[in-house]
N, C-alpha and C positions, 0 to 999 in steps of 0.2 A: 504494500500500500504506500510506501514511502516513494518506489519509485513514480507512482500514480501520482499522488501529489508532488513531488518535486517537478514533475513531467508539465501538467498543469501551471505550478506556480511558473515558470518559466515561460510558457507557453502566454500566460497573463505576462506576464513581465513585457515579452515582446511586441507584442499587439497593442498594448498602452505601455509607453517607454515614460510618460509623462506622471504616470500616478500611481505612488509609494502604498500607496492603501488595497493595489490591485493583490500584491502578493499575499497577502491576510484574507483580500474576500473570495478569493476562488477556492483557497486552501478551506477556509472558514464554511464556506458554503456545502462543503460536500462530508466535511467531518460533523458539525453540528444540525446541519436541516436533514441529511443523507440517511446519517446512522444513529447519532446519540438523542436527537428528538424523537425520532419515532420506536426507537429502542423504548427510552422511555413511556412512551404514549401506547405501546402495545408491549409490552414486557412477556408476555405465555409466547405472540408470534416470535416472538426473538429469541422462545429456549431461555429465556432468564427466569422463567418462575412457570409452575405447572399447573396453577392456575390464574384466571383472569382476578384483576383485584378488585376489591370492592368500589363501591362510588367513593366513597371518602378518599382513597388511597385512588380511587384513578384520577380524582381532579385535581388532589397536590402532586401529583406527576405529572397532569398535563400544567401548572403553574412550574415546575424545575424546570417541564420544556422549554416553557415559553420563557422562563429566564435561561436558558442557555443558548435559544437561538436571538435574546437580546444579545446577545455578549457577542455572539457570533456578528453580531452586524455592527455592533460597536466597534470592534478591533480593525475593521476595515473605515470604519468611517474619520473623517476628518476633526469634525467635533462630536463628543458625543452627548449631544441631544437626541433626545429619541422620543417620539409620537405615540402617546397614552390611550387607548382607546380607554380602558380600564385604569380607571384611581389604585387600585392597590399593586400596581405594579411601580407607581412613581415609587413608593417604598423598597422595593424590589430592588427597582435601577440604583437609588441611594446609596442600597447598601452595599450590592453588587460590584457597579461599575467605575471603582475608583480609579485612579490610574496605577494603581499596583499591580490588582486585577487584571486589566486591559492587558500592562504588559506583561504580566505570568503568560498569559492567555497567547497572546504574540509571539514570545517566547516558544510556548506549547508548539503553534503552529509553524515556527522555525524548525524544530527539530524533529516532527514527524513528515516536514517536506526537505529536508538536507540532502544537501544530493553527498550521499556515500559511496558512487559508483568513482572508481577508479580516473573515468575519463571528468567526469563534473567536477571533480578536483579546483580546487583556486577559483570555480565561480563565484563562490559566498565567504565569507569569515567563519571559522572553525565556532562551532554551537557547543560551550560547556555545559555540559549535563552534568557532571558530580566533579568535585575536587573538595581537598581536604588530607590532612594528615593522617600516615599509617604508620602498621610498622611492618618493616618489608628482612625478609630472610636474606642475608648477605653470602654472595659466592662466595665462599669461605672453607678452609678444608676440611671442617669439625661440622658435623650436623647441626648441632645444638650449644651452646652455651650464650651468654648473654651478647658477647663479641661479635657475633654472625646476626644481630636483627638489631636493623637501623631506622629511627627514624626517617624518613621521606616525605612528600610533598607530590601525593599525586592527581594527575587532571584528565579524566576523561573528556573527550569531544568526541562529536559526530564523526573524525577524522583520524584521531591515536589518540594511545594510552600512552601517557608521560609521567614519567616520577623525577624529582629533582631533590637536590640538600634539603631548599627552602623555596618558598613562594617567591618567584620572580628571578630566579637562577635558571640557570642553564639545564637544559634538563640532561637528566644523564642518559636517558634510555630512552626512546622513541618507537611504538610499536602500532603501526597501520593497524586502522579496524580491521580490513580484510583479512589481514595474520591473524588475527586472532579464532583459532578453532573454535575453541569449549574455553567455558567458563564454573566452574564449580564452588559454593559455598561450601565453608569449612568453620566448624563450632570454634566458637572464641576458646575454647579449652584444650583447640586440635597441641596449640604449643605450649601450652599451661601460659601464656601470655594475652590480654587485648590485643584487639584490633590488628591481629597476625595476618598477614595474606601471603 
């Protein structure tokens, strides 16, 4: 699906060279009106639940909906003002659409449209998805003792996995998502240490 929206968001990009808003409302338009409103708004057709929900529980899903396909139209819009048919949604927008929201939200749709294909390389800015301090097993000749696990500084992107000393150093190790085979979780207790990888 990412190649599908990156394909898309590109595809907006070119057609309108002039408006920054196109790549959020094509992306926008097909994850939120597509799949996640009507997921919502029919949850048994979508294999999410085994049966239909009651009226109470079907009309606060259809009010999630319809706050999510707010947001979906906000993140593409210029300013967000947005047209009330219904009062109780002004409170909705309020709370919703601040601009933190907006850009998580923007954010969101950067990183499930990134092109991670080898050739889309260098189109866009590398999208960080998780960074933060570990603590990383050092090539070292001894399995185990304290000597061999180092602090590090590592930064996933849509693009490689990087570890460095410190935040804003040179990284030491550079590894293409595409290298990357398997990924496997391992119990904080696998090295009698936190936050081992």
């Amino acid at each position: 699906m990412c190649q599908v929206f990156c394909g898309l968001k590109q595809a907006a990009v070119r057609h309108f060279p002039d408006s920054k808003e196109v790549r959020y409302l094509v992306v926008s338009g097909f994850i939120f009106l597509r799949f996640f409103a009507p997921a919502l708004m029919g949850p048994k057709q979508f294999e999410l639940t085994t049966e239909a929900p009651d009226a109470q529980t079907a009309r606060t899903l259809v009010l999630i909906s319809k706050t999510i396909q707010s947001i979906g139209n906000v993140v593409g819009a210029r300013k967000s003002q947005h047209p009330y048919k219904e009062r109780y949604m002004m409170e909705i927008h309020r709370e919703f659409m601040d601009s933190s929201n907006i850009e998580a939200v923007r954010n969101y749709l950067d990183v499930i449209s990134s092109a991670s294909r080898q050739h889309a390389k260098g189109i866009e800015t590398p999208i960080v998805l998780k960074e933060g301090f570990m603590i990383k097993r050092a090539r070292g000749m001894k399995k185990f003792g304290l000597k061999n696990f180092k602090k590090r500084f590592f930064c996933l992107t849509n693009e490689s996995f990087t570890y460095a000393k410190k935040k804003g150093s040179s990284a030491l190790c550079t590894i293409p998502i595409e290298s990357i085979q398997a990924v496997e979780r391992l119990e904080e207790d696998s090295f009698k240490m936190k936050n081992v990888s």
